[in-house]
C-alpha positions, 0 to 999 in steps of 0.5 A: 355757223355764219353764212358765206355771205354773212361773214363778208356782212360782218367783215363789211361792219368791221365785227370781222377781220381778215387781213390781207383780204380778198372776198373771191376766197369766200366760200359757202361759209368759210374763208380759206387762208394761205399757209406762210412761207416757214415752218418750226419743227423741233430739235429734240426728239423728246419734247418736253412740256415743263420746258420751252423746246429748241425749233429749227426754222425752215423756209418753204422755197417757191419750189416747195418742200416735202413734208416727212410722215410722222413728224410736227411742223408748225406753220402759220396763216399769212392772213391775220384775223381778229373777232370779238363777237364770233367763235372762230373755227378753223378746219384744214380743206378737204383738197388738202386732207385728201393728200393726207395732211392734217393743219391741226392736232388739236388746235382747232378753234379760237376764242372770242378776242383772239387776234393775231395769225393762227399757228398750223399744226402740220402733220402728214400720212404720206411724203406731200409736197407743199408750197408757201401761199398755198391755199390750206385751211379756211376758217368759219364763225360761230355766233356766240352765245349769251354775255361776251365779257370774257375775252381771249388774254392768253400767250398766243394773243397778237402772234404774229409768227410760228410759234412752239408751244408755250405751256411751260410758262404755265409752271412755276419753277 
């Protein structure tokens, strides 16, 4: 895992990319991101994989918003980040897992190439409330080992906003 110091190295050489960033939000060796301002839960009670699923939208006032316990809801980073020489790995702050929620399901890590801002998989143990720009999950790089042909071409490159779950493009219907 790269160094506090080595990812401002590598951010300095470009092989990096955090935008909008701010190197006081370096740690040890992560860079902690900030959750945007809106949220997709969905509609359904019954999500089904074979089938792109009806979101609601939610925009997190300045005041915050509660999050109910057992229920999903996706956010996303405010900062846009893109690597082609690291494993990107992101992992929720302990502050923020300390007030019981969780920023990823299963998601947990990008792959070489991915660009774009990261989607949150938002759950949490109690009701908590949460705020837009918070500072929510930080992110660390793993060097990569041995050839870096293959680059992430998958549905959630460039993502820009929350986005649902696009496996149903997957099947062929």
């Amino acid at each position: 895992m790269l160094s506090g110091q080595e990812i401002i190295n590598e951010i300095e050489a470009g092989n990096i990319i955090i935008k909008p960033y701010d190197k006081s939000l370096i740690n040890p060796n992560s860079y902690n991101l900030h959750l945007g301002n809106e949220l997709l839960v969905y509609k359904d009670d019954i999500i089904d994989s074979r089938k792109e699923n009806k979101t609601e939208r939610i925009i997190i006032p300045e005041e915050g918003l509660v999050l109910e316990p057992n229920k999903l809801y996706l956010g996303r980073t405010v900062e846009h980040t893109e690597t082609d020489k690291y494993v990107p790995m992101l992992n929720g702050r302990s502050s923020i897992g300390r007030l019981g929620i969780t920023i990823h399901v299963t998601a947990g890590f990008g792959d070489v190439g991915f660009k774009g801002t990261w989607t949150l998989e938002i759950f949490c143990i109690k009701p908590v409330r949460i705020y837009p720009n918070m500072e929510i999950c930080q992110i660390c790089y793993y060097p990569v080992v041995g050839d870096t042909n293959i680059r992430y071409k998958g549905k959630y490159l460039n993502q820009q906003d929350v986005t649902a779950s696009r496996l149903y493009t997957e099947y062929n219907d």
